[in-house]
C-alpha distance (Angstrom), angle and dihedral (degrees) to the residues before:
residue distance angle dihedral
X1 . . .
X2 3.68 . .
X3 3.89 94.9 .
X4 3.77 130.4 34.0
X5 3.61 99.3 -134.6
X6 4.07 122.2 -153.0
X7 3.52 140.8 -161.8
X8 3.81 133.1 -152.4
X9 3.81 81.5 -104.9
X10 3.60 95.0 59.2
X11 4.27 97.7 65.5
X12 3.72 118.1 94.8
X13 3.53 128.4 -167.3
X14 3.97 96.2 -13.3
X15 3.56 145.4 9.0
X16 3.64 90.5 -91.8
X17 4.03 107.7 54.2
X18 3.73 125.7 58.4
X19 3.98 130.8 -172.9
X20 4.18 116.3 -147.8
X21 3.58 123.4 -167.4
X22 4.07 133.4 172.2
X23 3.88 114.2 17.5
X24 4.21 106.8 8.2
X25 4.19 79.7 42.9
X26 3.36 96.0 67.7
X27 3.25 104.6 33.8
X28 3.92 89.8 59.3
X29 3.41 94.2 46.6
X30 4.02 101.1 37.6
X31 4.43 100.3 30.8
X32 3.43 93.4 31.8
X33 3.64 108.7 23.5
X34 3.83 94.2 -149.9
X35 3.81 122.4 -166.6
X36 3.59 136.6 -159.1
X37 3.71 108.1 -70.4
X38 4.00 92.5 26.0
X39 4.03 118.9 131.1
X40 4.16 122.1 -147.2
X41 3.69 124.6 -174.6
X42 3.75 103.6 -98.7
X43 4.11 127.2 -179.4
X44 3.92 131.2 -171.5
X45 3.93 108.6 -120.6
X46 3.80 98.5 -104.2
X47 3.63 94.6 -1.2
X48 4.06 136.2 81.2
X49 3.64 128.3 -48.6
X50 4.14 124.8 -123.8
X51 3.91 142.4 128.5
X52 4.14 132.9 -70.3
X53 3.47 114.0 -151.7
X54 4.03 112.6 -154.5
X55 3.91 115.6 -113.2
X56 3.78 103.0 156.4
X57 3.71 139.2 33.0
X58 3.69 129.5 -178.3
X59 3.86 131.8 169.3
X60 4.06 91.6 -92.5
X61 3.44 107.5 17.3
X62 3.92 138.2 44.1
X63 4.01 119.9 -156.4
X64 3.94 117.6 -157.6
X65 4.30 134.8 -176.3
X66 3.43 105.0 -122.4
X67 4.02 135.8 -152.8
X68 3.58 117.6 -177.4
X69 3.59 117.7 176.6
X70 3.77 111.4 131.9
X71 3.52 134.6 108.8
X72 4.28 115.6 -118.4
X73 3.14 115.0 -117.5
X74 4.16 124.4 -77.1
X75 3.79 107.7 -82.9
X76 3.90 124.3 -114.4
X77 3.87 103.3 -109.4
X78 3.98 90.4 -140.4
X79 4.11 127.8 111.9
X80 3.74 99.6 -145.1
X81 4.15 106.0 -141.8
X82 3.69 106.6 -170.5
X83 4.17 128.1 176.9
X84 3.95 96.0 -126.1
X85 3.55 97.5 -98.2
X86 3.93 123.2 -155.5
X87 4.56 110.3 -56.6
X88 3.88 88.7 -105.4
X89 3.62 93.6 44.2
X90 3.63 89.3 41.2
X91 3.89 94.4 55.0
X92 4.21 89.3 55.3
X93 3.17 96.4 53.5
X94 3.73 100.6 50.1
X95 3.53 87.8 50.8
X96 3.91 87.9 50.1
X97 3.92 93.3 51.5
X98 3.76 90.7 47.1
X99 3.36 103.0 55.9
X100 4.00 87.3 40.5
X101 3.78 96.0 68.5
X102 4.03 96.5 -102.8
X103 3.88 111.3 144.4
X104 3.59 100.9 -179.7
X105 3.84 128.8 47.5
X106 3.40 131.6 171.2
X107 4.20 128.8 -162.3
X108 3.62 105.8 -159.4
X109 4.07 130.7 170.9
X110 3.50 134.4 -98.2
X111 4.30 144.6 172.4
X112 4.15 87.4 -95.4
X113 3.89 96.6 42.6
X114 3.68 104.6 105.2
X115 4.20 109.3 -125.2
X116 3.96 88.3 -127.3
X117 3.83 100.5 63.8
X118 3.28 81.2 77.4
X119 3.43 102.6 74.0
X120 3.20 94.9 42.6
X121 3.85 122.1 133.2
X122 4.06 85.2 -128.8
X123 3.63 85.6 76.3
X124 3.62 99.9 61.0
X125 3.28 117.0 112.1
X126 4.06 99.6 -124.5
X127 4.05 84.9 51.1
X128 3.81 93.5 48.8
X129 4.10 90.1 42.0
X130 4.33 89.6 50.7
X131 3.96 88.6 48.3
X132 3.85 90.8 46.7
X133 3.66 83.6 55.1
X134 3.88 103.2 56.8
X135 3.49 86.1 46.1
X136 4.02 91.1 56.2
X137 4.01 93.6 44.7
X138 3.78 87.5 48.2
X139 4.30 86.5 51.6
X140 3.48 102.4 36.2
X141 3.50 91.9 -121.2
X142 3.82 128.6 128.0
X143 4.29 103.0 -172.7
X144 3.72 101.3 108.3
X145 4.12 111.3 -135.7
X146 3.22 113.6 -122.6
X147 4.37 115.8 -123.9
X148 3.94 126.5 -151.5
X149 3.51 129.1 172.9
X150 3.90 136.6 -159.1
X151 3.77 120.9 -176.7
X152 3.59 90.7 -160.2
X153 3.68 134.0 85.2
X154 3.68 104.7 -159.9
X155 3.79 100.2 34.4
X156 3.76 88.5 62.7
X157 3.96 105.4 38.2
X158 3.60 83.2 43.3
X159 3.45 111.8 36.6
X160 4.32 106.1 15.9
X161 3.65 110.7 25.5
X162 4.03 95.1 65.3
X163 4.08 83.8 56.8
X164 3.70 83.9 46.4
X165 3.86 99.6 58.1
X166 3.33 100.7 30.4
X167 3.59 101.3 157.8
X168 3.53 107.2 -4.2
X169 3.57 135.8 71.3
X170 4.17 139.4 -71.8
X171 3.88 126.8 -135.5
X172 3.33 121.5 -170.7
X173 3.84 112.0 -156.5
X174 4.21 108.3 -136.6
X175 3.76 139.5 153.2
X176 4.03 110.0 -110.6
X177 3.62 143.6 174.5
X178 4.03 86.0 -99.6
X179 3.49 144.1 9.3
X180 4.00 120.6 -76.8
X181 3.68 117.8 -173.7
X182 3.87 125.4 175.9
X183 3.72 119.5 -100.7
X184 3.78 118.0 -88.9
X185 3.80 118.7 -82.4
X186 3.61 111.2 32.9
X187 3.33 121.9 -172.4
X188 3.74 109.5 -173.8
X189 3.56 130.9 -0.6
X190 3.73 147.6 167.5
X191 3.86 115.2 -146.1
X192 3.70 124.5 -164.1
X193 3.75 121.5 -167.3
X194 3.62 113.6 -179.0
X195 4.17 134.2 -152.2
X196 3.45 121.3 -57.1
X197 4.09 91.9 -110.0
X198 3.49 90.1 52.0
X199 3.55 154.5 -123.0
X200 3.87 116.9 -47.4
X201 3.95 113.7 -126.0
X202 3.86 87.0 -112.8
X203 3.47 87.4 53.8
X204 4.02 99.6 46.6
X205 3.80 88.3 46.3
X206 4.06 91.8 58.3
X207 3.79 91.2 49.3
X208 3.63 86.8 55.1
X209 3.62 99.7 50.2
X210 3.79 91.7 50.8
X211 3.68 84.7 58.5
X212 4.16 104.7 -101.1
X213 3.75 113.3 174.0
X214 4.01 108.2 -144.9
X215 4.09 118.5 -111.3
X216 3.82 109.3 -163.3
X217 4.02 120.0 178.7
X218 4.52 84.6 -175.4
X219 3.62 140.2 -60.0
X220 3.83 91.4 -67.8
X221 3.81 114.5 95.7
X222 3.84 112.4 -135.0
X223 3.58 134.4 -153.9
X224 4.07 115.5 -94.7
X225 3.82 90.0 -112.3
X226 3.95 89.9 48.9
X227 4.14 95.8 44.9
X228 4.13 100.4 42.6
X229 4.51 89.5 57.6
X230 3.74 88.9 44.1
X231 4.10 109.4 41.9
X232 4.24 86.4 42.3
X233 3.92 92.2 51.0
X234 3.49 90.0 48.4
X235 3.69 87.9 48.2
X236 3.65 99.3 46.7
C-alpha cells in the first residue's frame, strides 16, 4: 500500500482529521509500524492527494490530521476493452489497469468467454470497486476508473465501440509473427485484448471492419495478466 486511501466516511469531526479501522489499520500499524507523530501519503478517492500525520492510536482504530492538496496523477488516455477473462484472472488485471492510469474499462463477450464468468461474484460491483482500490494505493492515484460490461459481441462492436473511439484510435491486441507497437505519441486510444483461447475468425474479421489496428508483443500468446502490463507500458 503505497497510498492510504479515504472516503467521505472516513473524516471525523472536521475536514482535516480522519479515523481508519479494519484493513488500512493494520497495515499502518503492522507494515509500517507508524507512531504518534508519523506522516503517510494519504489521497481522497476522487479527490486531491497530501499527507496524514498520526495524532491518536487506540487498540482498533487509528486517528490522523490530514492535508490534502495535490493533484492525482495525469490519467492514461486508453479505454481498456478486455474479453472477461476467468474471476481470478479478472481480479489481477483490474488491479493492473488501476494502478496503470486507465479510467475506463470495459468487459465485453466473446465465442471463448465461458457463459459462467458471468455470474461470478468478481463481477459485483463492491468486488470490482475493492480491486480498483488496491490498484489505486499501489499507484498513488485516487480517480476511481470507471467499469462497464457487455455480454455481447455484436451489440458492442456494432452498436458501443464507435461511441467509444470517437476520434481516436483502435488496437486490437493479437499474437503475430513480430512485434507491432503503435507509433510514438498517442493521444487517445481504445485497446482490446481478447481471451486467452482466442479470437474466433468471425470475431477478428469484425474488429477489422470497425477499423482495429493490430498490437502484437511476438508470436507467443501470453496470459491476460501478462499482455494488459506489457501492451499499456509500451503505450504509455
Amino acid at each position: 500500500m503505497n497510498l492510504v486511501l479515504l472516503e467521505e466516511g472516513d473524516f471525523v469531526q472536521s475536514k482535516s482529521r480522519v479515523e481508519l479501522q479494519g484493513r488500512r489499520h493494520r497495515h499502518l500499524l503492522e507494515v509500517q509500524r507508524v507512531e504518534i507523530g508519523s506522516t503517510v501519503r494519504m489521497g481522497l478517492l476522487n479527490g486531491p492527494l497530501g499527507e496524514g500525520r498520526v495524532v491518536a492510536m487506540e487498540s482498533g482504530s487509528i486517528e490522523l490530521e490530514v492535508e490534502l492538496s495535490e493533484e492525482p496523477p495525469p490519467v492514461l488516455p486508453i479505454t481498456l476493452v478486455l474479453a472477461l477473462p476467468r474471476p481470478p484472472v479478472l481480479r489481477r488485471v483490474l488491479i493492473t489497469a488501476a494502478s496503470m492510469g486507465v479510467k475506463d474499462i470495459v468487459l465485453m463477450g466473446a465465442q471463448a468467454v465461458e457463459k459462467s464468468y458471468w455470474q461470478s461474484h468478481a463481477l459485483k460491483p463492491e468486488a470490482i470497486h475493492d480491486q480498483l482500490v488496491l490498484g489505486l494505493e499501489q499507484g498513488v492515484d485516487t480517480r476511481l476508473p470507471r467499469v462497464r460490461t457487455q455480454p455481447r459481441f455484436r451489440l458492442f462492436v456494432e452498436d458501443e465501440l464507435p461511441g467509444i473511439v470517437g476520434q481516436g484510435r483502435l488496437y486490437l491486441a493479437h499474437p503475430g509473427p513480430r512485434p507491432a507497437f503503435p507509433d510514438p505519441g498517442l493521444k487517445e486510444a481504445v485497446l482490446v485484448v481478447g481471451p486467452e483461447a482466442g479470437w474466433n475468425e468471425f470475431e477478428l474479421g469484425r474488429w477489422e471492419e470497425a477499423g482495429a489496428t493490430r498490437l502484437s508483443l511476438g508470436a507467443r500468446p501470453l496470459r491476460v495478466e501478462a499482455a494488459v502490463p506489457a501492451l499499456l507500458a509500451r503505450m504509455l
